[in-house]
N, C-alpha and C positions, 0 to 999 in steps of 0.2 A: 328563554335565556339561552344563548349560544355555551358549548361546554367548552370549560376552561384550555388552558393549554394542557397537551400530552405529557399525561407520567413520564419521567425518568427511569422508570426500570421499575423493578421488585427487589428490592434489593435488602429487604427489614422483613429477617423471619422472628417470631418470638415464640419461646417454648415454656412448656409450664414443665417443670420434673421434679425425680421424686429425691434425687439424691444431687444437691445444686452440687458440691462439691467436687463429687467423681466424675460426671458430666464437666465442670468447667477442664479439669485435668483432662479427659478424652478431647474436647475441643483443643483445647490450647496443646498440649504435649505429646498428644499424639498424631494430630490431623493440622496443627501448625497453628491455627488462629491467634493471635494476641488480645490481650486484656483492654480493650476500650476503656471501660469503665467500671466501676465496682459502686453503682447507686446506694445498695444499702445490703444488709448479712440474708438478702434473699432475691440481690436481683442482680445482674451482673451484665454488661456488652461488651461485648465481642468482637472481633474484624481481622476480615482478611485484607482492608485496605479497600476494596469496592460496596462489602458490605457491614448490615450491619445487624448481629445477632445475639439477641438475649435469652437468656436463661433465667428461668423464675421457680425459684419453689414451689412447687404445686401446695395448695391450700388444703388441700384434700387426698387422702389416697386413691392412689387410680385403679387399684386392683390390679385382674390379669391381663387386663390393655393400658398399657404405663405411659403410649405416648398421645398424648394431648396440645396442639394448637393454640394457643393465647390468642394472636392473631397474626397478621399479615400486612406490609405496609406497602404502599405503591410510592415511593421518592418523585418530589416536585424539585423545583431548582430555586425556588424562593419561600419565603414565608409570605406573600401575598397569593399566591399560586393556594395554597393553602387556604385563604375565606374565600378567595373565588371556586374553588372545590365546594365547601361549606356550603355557600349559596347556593351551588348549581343544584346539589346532590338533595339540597333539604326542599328545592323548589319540583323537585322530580318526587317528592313523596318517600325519597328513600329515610328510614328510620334511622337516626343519630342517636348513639349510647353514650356520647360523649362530646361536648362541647370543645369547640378549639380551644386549647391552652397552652402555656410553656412549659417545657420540662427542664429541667435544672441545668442542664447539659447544651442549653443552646438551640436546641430542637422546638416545635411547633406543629402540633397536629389534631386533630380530633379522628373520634372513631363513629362509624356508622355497621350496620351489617345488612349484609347480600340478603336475598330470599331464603337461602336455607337456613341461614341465622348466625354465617362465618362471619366475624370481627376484622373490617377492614379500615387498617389506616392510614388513610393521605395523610403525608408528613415529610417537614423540610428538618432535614437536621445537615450539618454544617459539617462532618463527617464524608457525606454520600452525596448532597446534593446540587445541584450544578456540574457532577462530571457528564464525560461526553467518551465516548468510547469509538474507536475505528474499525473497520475489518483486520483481520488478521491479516497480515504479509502490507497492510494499506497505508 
């Protein structure tokens, strides 16, 4: 199977943290981001306009290394881009933790993970996906 068309960037970081609230104020009020969305009283997205960044309650205490990686998304420019990803990735043996599905918001993606077991997810959300960016000064 030939692999699908090139990601669109990295543009969908997601964090797990211990204090969602203080963290969304440091994002947003300090370092500028605005409020995407507010999924539910433990998950929240974020944007600077290119991307797009989540904050999640952590489930757990993290002790004295606080910050933790949910996972990481690679932006496609469609939601077909999306099962031809699927297919490629499940025909290559790579392991899938997560079946393509919609998220509430418009978005479309499933998750798989790398060899050292990092949460990687192709995904079209309608926020980030389909831009095109130039060189600077171009």
């Amino acid at each position: 199977m030939q692999r699908p068309p090139a990601f669109n960037g990295m543009r969908h970081i997601a964090l797990q943290v211990q204090d969602l609230e203080a963290c969304e104020r440091f994002y947003t009020d300090v370092l500028g981001m605005s409020l995407l969305r507010r999924a539910h009283e433990n998950l929240v997205y974020l944007t600077l306009g290119n991307d797009n960044f989540s904050l999640a309650r952590a489930k757990q205490d993290t002790g004295s290394n606080p910050q933790r990686l949910d996972h990481f998304g690679f932006v496609v420019d469609n939601k077909a881009d999306v099962d031809k990803w699927y297919d490629y990735l499940v025909e290559q043996g790579i392991k899938v933790s997560r079946e393509p599905h919609e998220h509430g918001d418009g978005g479309y993606s499933f998750y798989c993970l790398d060899p050292d077991g990092n949460s990687v997810q192709p995904l079209y959300h309608p926020s980030v996906s389909g831009q095109t960016f130039s060189e600077a000064g171009g």
